[in-house]
N, C-alpha and C positions, 0 to 999 in steps of 0.2 A: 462258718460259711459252708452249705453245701457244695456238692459236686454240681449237682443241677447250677447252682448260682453261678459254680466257676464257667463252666461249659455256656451259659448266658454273656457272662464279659469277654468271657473271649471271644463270642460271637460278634461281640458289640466292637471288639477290637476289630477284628475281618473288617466289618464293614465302614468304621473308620479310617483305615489304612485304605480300602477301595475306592473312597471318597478321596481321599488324599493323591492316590492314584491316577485316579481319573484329572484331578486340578493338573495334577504334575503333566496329564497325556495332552492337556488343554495346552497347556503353558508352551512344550516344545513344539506345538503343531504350531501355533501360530508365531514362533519365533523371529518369521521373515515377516508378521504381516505389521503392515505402515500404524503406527498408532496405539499398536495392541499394549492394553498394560494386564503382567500377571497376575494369577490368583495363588497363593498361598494357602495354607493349612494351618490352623489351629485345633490344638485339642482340648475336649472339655470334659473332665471328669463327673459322674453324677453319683455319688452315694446315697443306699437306702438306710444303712446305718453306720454311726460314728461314734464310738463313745472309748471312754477308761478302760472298760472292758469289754469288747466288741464292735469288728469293723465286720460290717458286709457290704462290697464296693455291688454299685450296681453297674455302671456301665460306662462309657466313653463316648463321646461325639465329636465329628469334624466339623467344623465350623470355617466357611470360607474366610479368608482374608487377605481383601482385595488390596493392590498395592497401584493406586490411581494416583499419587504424586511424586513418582519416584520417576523419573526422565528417564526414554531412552536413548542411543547415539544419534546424532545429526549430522547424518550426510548430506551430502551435497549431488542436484539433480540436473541433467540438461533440460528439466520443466520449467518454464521461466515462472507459470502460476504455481508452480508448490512452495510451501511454508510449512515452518517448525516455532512451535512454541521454547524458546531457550529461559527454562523456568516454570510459575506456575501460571494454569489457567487452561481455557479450553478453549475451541471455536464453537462459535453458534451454528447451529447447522438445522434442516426441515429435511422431513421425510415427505415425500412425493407419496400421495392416494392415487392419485387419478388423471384423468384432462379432461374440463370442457370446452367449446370451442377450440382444442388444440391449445388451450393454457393448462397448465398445471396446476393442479390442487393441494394443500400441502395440509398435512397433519396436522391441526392446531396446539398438539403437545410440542417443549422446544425441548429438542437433543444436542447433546453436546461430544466433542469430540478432539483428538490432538491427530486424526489421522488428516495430512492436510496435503494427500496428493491431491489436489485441484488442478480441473483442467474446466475448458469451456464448452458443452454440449452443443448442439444443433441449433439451439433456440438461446444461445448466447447466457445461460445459464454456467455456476461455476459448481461445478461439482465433485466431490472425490472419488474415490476408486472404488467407495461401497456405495455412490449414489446418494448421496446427499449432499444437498443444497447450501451453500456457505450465502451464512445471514449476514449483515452488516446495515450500518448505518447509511441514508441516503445523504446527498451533498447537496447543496443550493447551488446553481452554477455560476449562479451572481455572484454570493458572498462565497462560496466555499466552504463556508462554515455547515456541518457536520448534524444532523440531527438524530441528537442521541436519548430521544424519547421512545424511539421503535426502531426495532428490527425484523428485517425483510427478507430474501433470497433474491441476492444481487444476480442481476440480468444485463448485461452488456448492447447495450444498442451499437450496430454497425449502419450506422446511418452517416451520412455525409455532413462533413461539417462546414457550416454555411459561411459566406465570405465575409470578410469584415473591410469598408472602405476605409483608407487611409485618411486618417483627419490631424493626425502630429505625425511629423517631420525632426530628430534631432542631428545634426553636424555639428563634427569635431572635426577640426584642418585647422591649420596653421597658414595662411597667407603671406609672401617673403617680404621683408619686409625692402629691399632690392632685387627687385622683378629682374629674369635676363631680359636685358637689350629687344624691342621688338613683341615682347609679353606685356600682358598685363592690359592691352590696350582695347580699344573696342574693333579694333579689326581683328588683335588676336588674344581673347579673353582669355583666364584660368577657367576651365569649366570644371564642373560636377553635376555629374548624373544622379536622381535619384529614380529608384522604380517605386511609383506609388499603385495603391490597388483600387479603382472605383466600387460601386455597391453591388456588381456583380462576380467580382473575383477579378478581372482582366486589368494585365499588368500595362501600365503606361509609364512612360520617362518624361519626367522634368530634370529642365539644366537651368541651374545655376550659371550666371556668365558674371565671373570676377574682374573688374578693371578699376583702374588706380588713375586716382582723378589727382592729386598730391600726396605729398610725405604723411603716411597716418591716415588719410584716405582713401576709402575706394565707395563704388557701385556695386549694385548686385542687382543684374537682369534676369527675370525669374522667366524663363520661357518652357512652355507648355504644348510641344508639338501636334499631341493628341484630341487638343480644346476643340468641342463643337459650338467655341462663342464667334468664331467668326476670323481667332488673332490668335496668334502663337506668344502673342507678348502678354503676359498677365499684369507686367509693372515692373517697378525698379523700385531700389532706396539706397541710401547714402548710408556708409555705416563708418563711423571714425573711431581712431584708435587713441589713448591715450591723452595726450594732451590739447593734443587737436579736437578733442570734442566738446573742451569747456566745462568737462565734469572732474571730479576727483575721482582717478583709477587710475593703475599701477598701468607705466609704458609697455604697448602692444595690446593691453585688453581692450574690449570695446565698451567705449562709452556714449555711444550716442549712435540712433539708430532711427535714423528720417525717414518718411516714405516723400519719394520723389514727385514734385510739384509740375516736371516737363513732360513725364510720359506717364500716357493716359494709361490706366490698367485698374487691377482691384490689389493691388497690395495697398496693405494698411501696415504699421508699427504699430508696438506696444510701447514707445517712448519710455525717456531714462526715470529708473527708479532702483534706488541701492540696493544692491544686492539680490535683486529680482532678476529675471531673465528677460536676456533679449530675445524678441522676436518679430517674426515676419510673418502677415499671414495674407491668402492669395484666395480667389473662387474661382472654379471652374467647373467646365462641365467637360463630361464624356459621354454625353450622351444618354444620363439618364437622370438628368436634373442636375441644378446646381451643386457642386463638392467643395467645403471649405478647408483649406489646408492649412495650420500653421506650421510653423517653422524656427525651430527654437534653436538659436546659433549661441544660447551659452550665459552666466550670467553677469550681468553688468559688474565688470572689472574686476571677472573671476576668469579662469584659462581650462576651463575644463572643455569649451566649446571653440568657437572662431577667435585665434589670437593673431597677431599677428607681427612675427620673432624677424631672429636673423634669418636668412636664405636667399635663393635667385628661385625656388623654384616650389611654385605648389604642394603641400603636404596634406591626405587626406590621410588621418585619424579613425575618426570611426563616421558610422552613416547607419541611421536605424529609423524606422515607421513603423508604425502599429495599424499596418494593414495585412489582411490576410486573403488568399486566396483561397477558392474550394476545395476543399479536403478529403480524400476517401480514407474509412478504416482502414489500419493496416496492423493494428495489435492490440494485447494487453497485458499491462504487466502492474505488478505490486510494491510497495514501497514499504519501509523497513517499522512506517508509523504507521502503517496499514491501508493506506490512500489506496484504492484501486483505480490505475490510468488508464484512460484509453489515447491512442499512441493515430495518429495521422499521418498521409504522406506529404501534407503539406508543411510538417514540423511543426505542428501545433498538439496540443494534449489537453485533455478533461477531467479532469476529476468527478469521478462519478458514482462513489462510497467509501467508508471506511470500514475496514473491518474489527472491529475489537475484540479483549479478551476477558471472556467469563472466568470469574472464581469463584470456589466457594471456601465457606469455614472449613470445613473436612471432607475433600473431595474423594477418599478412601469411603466414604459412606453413600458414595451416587448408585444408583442402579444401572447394571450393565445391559445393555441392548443388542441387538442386531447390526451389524459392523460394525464394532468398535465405541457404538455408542452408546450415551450414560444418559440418564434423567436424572432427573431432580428428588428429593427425598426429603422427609422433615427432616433427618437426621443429618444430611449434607448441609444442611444450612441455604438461604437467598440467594439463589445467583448475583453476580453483579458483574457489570460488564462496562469495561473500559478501555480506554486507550491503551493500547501496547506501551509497555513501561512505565504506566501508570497509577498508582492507587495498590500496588503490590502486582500487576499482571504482570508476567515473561513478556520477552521481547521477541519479536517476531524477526524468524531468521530467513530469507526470501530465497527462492530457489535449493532450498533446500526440506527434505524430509525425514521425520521425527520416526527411527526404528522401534520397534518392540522393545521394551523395557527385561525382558526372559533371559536371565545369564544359562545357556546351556548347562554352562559344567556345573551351576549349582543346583539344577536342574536334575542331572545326574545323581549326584549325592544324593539329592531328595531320594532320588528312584530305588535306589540302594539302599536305602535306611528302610522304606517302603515295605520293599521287596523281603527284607530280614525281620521286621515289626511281624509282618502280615504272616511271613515263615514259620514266627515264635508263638504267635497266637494260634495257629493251627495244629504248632504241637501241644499247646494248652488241651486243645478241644479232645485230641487225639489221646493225650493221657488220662484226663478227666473221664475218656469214655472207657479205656483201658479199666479204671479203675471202680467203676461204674459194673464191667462185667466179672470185675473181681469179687464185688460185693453181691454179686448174685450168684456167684456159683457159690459162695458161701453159705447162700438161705437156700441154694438146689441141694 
């Protein structure tokens, strides 16, 4: 081997170790940044000759190596949109071009990423802390179910959510089955209030008026204060308990449930059938056309609904209607399966994407991007993209965000090894020339 040759490799060294340098100056810079995964140093030896007898080493190169599936800590955020991947996999995410119309235009390349501070921009957009778009699956708001043919850049509409009129009615109460003295009667009924909701949002009360016609009997007077037909009374029906109603059902349950023949009104029954539910159902209006209500008091000579036990004194249970009133936006947050909710002040909620998680065969082989993000490569292998905890994807940790993967102190070492490699090879350079002017004063 010449001196020229040596003086070559240890140049080849230098600039290995500056390369190596440089990774290492990357690696601690971005040590606080959300998502970041480091880059490592490998070295590759190139020889021009190798034999029995004769080695002339030619040179050395760093070669990156990326460390894309190693996690790093997951803390916890007072951002209710942030998430951490806990495992493997990435978020789908779009790079913003431009806007037309004041819509945004996005990159038709897809990037991917684990930096998952998301918040929601101006235009109800979720985006991270480097500006990029978090893709997910759209939801059908009918079924719910999830269409995981495409992904989009989820956008949040803050729109008002529209009212739902109340058309079922369920009660749970307990009826005594020894009224006190003076109760029970049609001058002094058991009432129950329900607030139902018309097709505009506006809340109205129907009362129930309980009175006991004999042992195991009673009435139910369905009145309707707010009715634009004309009568607050909508009808009555006879509803018996037990043995009194000529069917087979366990004493206090209801077995038989008449609509009443004396007073005129629109209640109808759904008459006895085993182990079906009783009900009552009424029409009225409030004023913006006819409203049908049913009224499901539980099922035939079952006690989950109207029984009726020992007591002197009225028991209401529970009271529920599937009506809703007008809603304005008032949030959004994330679910642990990736549901993205939008959140109401009327207590109601939507489902309105899911977000999944990309994996691939060897995600150390993605191409690294501009904040944090990675593309696709033949060498990475197919994306593919799934439900959180599914098919091999991590699980999605909510309100919390995914640290830089960069251990400092080993970091450090790196820099130290570096710094002594790169010291060593410049006294190579430094004696090889030494010895270079020794062989010329020789021929001077």
């Amino acid at each position: 081997m010449s001196l020229f040759s040596a003086i070559n490799t240890a140049i080849s060294g230098l600039t290995a170790q500056s390369t190596s340098f440089g990774n290492i100056s990357e690696d601690v810079s971005n040590s606080q940044t959300t998502g970041f995964k480091r880059v490592d140093t490998s070295f590759v030896d190139f020889l021009t000759t190798s034999n029995g007898t004769q080695n002339t080493p030619g040179a050395v190169v760093a070669r990156p190596d990326y460390i894309n599936n190693v996690q790093g800590s997951i803390t916890q955020t007072d951002n209710p949109l942030g998430m951490a991947i806990a495992g493997q996999g990435f978020f789908a995410v779009s790079q913003a071009t431009g806007q037309v119309n004041n819509i945004p235009t996005f990159n038709p390349q897809q990037f991917y990423t684990r930096a998952g501070d998301f918040t929601m921009n101006s235009t109800g957009y979720l985006v991270n802390g480097a500006g990029q778009y978090l893709n997910g699956w759209s939801v059908n708001p009918s079924s719910g179910v999830a269409n995981q043919n495409a992904l989009a850049p989820i956008q949040v509409s803050q729109s008002t959510y529209n009212p739902v009129p109340t058309t079922s009615v369920t009660l749970s109460a307990n009826l005594p089955a020894t009224p006190t003295s003076g109760t029970a009667t049609s001058t002094s009924p058991l009432s129950s209030q329900i607030t139902v909701y018309d097709s505009l949002g506006t809340a109205h009360t129907v009362t129930l008026n309980w009175t006991q016609s004999t042992a195991n009997s009673w009435t139910v007077q369905v009145s309707v204060p707010d009715s634009k037909t004309g009568t607050t009374d909508a009808g009555s029906a006879s509803v018996q308990f037990g043995a009194a109603s000529g069917n087979a059902v366990p004493e206090g349950t209801i077995g038989q449930v008449s609509t009443s023949t004396t007073d005129p009104g629109t209640v109808t029954s759904s008459g006895y059938v085993a182990g079906q539910p009783a009900t009552l159902n009424f029409t009225t209006d409030f004023g913006s056309g006819n409203q049908s209500i049913q009224l499901n008091l539980g099922g035939y000579g079952g006690t989950s609904g109207v029984t009726q036990y020992a007591g002197s004194a009225y028991s209401l249970l529970g009271l529920t209607q599937n009506g809703v009133p007008p809603g304005s936006f008032s949030g959004v947050t994330t679910q642990a399966n990736g549901d993205v909710i939008v959140n109401y002040n009327n207590g109601q909620t939507r489902t309105i994407a899911q977000i999944p998680v990309v994996t691939f065969n060897n995600p150390n082989a993605l191409q690294s991007q501009n904040g944090q993000a990675f593309t696709a490569t033949p060498d990475s292998g197919t994306p593919l993209a799934a439900a959180a905890s599914t098919n091999g994807a991590g699980n999605l940790v909510v309100g919390s965000v995914e640290g830089s993967n960069v251990d400092i102190a080993q970091e450090f070492s790196n820099l130290i090894v570096a710094q002594q490699a790169y010291g060593a090879n410049s006294k190579v350079v430094m004696t090889a020339s030494q010895m270079l002017q020794a062989t010329m004063s020789m021929i001077a």
